[in-house]
N, C-alpha and C positions, 0 to 999 in steps of 0.2 A: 504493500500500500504506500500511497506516497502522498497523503494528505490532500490530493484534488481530489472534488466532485468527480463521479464516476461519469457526466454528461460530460465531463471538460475532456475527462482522458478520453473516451471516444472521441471528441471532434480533433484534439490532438492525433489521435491516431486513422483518422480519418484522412485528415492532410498529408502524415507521413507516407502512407498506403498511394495516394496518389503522386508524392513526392518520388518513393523509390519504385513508379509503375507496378502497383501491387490491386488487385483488385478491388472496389469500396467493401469493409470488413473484412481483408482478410489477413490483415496485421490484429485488429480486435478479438477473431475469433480464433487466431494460435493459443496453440496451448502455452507457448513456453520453454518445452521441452525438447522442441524442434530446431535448429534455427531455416529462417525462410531462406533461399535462393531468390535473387529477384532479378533473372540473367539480361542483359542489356549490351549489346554488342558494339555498338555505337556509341560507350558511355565514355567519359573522360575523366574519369576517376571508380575511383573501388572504395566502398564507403561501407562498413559494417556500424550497423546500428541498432543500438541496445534501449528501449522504448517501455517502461511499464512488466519487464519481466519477457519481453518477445524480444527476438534476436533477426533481421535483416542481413543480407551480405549482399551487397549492390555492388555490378561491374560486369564485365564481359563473360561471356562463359569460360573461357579456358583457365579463369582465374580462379572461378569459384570452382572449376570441378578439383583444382589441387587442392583448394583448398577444405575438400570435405575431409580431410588426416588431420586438420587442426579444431583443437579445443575454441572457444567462443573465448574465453579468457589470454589464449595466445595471438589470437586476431586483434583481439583489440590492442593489442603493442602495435606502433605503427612500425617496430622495426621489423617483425613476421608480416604484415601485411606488405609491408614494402618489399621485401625482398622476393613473394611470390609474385607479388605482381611485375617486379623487374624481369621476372625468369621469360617474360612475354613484350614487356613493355621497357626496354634498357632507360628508357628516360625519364622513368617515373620518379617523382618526388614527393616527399613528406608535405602533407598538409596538418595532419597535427592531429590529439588526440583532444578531446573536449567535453565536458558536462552538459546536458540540455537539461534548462530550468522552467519552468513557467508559471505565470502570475494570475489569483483569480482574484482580488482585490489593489484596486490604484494605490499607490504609496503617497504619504501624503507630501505636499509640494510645499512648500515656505518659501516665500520671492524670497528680494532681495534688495535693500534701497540705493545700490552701489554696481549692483547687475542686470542687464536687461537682456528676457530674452528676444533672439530674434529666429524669424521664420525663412529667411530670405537667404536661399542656398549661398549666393555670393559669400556668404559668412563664414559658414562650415568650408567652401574649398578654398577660404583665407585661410582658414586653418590648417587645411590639410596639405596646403604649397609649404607650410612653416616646421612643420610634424615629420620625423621617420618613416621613411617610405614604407617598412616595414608594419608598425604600427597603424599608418594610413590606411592599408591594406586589411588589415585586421576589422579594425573600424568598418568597414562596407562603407564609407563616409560619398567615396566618388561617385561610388553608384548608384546609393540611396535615392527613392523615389519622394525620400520625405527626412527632413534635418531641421535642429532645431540648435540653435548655439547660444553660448554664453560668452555679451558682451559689454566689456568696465564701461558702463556709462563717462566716467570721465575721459578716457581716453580714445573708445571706441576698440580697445584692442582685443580681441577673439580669444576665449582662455580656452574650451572645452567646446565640446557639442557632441549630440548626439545623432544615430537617424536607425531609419524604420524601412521595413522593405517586407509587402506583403507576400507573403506563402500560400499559395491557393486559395486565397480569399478568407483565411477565415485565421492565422498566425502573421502578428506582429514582431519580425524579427527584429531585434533591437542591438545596437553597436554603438559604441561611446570612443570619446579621442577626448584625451586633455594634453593640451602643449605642456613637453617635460619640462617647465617652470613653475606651472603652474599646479603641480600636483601635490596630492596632502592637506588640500583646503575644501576636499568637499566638492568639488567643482562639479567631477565628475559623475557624482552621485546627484546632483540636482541636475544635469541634464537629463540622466536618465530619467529620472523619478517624473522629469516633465514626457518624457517619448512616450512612459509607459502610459503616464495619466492620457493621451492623446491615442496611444489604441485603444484604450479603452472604450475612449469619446466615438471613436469609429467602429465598434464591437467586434475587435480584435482580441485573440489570447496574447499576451506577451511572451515572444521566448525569447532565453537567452542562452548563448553560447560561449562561457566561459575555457579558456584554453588551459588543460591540465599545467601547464608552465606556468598560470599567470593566477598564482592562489587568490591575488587581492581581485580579482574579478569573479570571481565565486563567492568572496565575502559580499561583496558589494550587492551582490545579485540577493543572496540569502537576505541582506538588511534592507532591501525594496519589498520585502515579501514574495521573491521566485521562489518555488520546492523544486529540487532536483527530482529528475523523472527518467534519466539514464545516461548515454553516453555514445558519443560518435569518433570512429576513428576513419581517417579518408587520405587515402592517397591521389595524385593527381598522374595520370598515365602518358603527360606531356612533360 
């Protein structure tokens, strides 16, 4: 169990099902005990994914059939998923292992008499021309359909922001950037706390994708009110 409404994990698992090409229900009605195949020949990464107690392995066939000698537990290392997938794919690369959280109550938002936010993408990719390419990246910030930034009214200068990028219509994926000056003050966590209040506004579930390397985004996520709900490991086969 993982503290959501049993209506929330279905439509969660709803979206996933249609995310990893899996038929409506047929992530919800695994036992668990299996894990799915969800073969895609055309796919551009290998993405196993751990959902509510049901186990996914998305990516081309020839990956997943080596892959049926391995445990659910040794897959999710990206360095066994990586290396089977090399055994086809020589150019494949780490994309990383990660937590999926998501949120059934808005967190609540406190302005700010010295921050302002703003809605107007120019803002967010000031930030993200300022920011680690790497980090940037992380963020979804450049390709976000929707950002929301945080800017010093006296100076106008861009500390943080967040954005949002819809999942099948019905998951509000959620990504944050705080410029490394500006971190430690909170910043980042009142971006978010604004992205999530705003899927909410749109009746959206919030999920978030904390990076196993990156503990303080798993804190962060927990202190918004997200409940972890499983775990993604995804290699990219470019």
């Amino acid at each position: 169990m993982t503290g959501l409404d049993a209506h929330t994990e279905q439509i969660i698992m709803l979206a996933w099902s249609r995310i990893l090409g899996l038929a409506d229900g047929e992530l919800e009605s695994a036992s668990g005990q299996d894990r799915i195949e969800a073969a895609n020949d055309d796919a551009a990464a290998v993405s196993l994914v751990q959902l509510f107690g049901r186990t996914v392995l998305y990516g081309p066939s020839t990956v997943l059939r080596d892959a049926r000698g391995y445990q659910d537990e040794e897959l999710a290392l990206e360095s066994q998923l990586l290396a089977l997938a090399r055994a086809h794919y020589p150019g494949a690369r780490m994309l990383g292992e990660a937590h999926l959280l998501y949120c059934e109550n808005p967190p609540e938002v406190q302005g700010s008499d010295s921050v302002a936010v703003s809605f107007d993408p120019k803002h967010a990719q000031e930030l993200a021309s300022r920011s680690p390419a790497d980090e940037v990246a992380r963020s979804g910030l450049q390709e976000a359909e929707w950002t929301a930034a945080l800017v010093r009214e006296a100076t106008g200068e861009v500390m943080a922001a967040a954005s949002r990028e819809v999942w099948q219509e019905v998951l509000g994926h959620i990504g944050i950037l705080t410029h490394p000056e500006r971190r430690g003050l909170g910043l980042g966590r009142f971006a978010a706390a604004v992205a999530v209040e705003e899927a909410f506004t749109e009746g959206l579930i919030p999920q978030w994708r904390a990076a196993a390397e990156e503990p303080a985004s798993l804190r962060m996520a927990i202190s918004l009110g997200f409940t972890p709900a499983g775990q993604q490991t995804t290699v990219a086969l470019s």
